[in-house]
N, C-alpha and C positions, 0 to 999 in steps of 0.2 A: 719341174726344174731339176736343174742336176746338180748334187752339192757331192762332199765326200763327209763319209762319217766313219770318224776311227780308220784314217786310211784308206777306205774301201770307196770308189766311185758310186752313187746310187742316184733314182730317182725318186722325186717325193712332190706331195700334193699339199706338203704341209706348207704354210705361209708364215709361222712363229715356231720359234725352238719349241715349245711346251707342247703344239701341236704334233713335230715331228718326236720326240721325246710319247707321246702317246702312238702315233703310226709303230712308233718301232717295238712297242709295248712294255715301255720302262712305268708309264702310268705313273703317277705318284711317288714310285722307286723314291728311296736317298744317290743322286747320283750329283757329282760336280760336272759342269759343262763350261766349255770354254767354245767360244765363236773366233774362227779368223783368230784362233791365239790370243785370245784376252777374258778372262775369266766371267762368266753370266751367271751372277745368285741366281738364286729359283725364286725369288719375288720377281724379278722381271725378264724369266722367260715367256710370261704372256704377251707381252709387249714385244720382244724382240724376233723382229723380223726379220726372212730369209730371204736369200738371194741368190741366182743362179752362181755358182763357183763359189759358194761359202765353203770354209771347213770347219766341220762341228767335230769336237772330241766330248764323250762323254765318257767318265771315269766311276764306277762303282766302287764302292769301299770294300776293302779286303780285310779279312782278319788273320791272325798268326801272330808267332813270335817270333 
């Protein structure tokens, strides 16, 4: 299916965020995800399902000051 992740057009075989979150190899990572602009905790990225023309942002945490 073809969703965009972080801007980028791609294809993916993954069926759940938590699936494509492991295709893109964040794995476990500490990252926030939001679907279609609405924020998904990581207890129920295994549950939440994709769909052709989703938009996933995934945001890693950053440090500094």
């Amino acid at each position: 299916m073809k969703i965009t992740v972080n801007g980028t057009a791609q294809e993916t075989a993954a069926e759940t965020l938590k699936a494509l979150l492991i295709e893109l190899g964040y794995g476990e990572a500490k990252v926030a995800t939001a679907l279609n602009e609405t924020f998904v905790p990581a207890a129920l990225r295994p549950e939440q399902r994709l769909n052709d023309g989703d938009r996933v942002e995934i945001v890693t945490p950053r440090q500094g000051g």
